[in-house]
C-alpha beads as a LAMMPS data file, in Angstrom:
LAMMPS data file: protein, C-alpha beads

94 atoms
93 bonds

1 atom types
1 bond types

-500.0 500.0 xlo xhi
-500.0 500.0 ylo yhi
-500.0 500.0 zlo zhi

Masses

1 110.0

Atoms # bond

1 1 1 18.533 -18.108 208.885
2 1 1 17.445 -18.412 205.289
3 1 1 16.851 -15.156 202.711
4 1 1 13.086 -15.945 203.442
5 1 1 12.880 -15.185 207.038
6 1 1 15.282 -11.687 206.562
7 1 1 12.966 -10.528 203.946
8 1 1 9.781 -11.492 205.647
9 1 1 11.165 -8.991 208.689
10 1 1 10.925 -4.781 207.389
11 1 1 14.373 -3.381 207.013
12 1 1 12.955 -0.211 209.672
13 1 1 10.731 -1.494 212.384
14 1 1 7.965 0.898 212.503
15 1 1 6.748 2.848 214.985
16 1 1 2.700 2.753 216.487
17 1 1 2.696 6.494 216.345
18 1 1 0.056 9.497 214.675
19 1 1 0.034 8.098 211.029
20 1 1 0.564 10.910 208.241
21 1 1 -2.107 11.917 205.814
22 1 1 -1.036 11.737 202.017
23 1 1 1.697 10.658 199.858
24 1 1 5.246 12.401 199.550
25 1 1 5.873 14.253 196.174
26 1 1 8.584 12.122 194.903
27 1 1 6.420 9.192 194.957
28 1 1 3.393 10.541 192.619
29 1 1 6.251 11.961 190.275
30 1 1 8.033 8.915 190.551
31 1 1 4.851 7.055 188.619
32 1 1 5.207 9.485 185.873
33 1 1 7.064 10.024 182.474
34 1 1 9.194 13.207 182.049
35 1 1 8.283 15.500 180.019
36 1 1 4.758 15.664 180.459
37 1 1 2.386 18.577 180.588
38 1 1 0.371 19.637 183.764
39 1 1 -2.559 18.673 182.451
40 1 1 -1.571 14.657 181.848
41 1 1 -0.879 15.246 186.010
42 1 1 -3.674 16.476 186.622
43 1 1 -5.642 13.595 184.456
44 1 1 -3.562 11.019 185.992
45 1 1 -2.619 11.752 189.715
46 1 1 -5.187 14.766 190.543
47 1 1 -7.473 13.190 193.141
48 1 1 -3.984 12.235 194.945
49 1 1 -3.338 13.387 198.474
50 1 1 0.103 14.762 198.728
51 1 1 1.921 15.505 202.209
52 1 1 2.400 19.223 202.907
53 1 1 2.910 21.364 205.579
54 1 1 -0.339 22.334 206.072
55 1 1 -2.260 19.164 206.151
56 1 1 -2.820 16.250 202.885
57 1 1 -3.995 18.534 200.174
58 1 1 -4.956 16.847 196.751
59 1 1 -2.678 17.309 194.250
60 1 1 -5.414 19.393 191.447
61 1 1 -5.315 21.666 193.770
62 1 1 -2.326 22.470 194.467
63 1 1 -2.023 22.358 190.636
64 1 1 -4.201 25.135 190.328
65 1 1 -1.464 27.586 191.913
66 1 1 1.216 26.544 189.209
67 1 1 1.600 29.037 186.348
68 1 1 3.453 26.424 184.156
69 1 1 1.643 23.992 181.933
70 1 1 4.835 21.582 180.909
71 1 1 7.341 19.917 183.130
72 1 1 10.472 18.447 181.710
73 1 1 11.910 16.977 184.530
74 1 1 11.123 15.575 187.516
75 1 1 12.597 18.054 189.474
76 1 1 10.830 21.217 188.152
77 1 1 7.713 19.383 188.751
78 1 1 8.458 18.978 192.641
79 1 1 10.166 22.506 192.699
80 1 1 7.112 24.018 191.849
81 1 1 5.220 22.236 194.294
82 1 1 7.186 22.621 196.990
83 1 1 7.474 26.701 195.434
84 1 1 3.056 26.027 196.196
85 1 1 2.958 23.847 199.304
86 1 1 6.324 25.193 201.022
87 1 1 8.635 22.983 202.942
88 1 1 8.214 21.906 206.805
89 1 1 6.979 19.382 208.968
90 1 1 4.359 17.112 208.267
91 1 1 1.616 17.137 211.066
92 1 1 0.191 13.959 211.911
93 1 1 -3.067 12.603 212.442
94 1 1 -3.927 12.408 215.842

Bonds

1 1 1 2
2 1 2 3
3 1 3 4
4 1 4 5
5 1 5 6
6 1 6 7
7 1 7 8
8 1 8 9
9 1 9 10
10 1 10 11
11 1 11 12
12 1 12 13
13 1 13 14
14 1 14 15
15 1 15 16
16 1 16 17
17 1 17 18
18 1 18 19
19 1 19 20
20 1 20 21
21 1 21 22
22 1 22 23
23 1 23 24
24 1 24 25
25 1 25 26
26 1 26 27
27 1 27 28
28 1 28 29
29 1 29 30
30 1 30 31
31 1 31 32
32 1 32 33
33 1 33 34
34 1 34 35
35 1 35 36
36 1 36 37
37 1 37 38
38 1 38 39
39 1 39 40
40 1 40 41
41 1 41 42
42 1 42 43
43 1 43 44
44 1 44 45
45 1 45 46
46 1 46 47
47 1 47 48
48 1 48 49
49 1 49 50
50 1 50 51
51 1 51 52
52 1 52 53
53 1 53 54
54 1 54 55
55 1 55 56
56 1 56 57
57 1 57 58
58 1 58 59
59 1 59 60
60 1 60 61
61 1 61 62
62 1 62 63
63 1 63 64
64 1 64 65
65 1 65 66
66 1 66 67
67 1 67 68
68 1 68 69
69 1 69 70
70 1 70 71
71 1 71 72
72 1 72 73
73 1 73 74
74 1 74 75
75 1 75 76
76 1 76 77
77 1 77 78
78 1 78 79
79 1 79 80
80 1 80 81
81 1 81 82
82 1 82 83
83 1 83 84
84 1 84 85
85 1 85 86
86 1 86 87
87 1 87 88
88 1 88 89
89 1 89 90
90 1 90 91
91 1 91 92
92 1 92 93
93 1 93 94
């Protein structure tokens, strides 16, 4: 078997189930530069759907409950979100 056919297979088989509206936090903060102010998030990632608890919310929104206006790390960014959104399950679409 040749490095072609392995990588042409996924490394987690994935199931047929509900599919999951959104995109995890980590990911959008992931395609950004640390420090930056919530503002630059908002320009860059606002119409965004992020996963939360309670359904994909966009991330401007979810913005608009954070009191701070500069992040200078990654993880105060997604500690405040989570401090907005919660933590929990992810429903799925049915």
């Amino acid at each position: 078997m040749s490095d072609d056919d392995e990588d042409s297979e996924p490394a987690v088989e994935l199931g047929e189930g509900a599919s999951v509206e959104g995109v995890p936090i980590a990911q959008v903060s992931a395609r950004l530069m640390w420090g930056i102010e919530k503002s630059d998030i908002r320009r860059r990632e606002g119409d965004t759907v992020v996963r939360t608890p309670d359904g994909g919310t966009q991330l401007a929104e979810i913005l608009d409950d954070i009191d701070r206006t500069y992040f200078d790390r990654r993880q105060s960014f997604e500690s405040a979100v989570r401090d907005v959104v919660g933590t929990g399950p992810v429903p799925t679409e049915d």
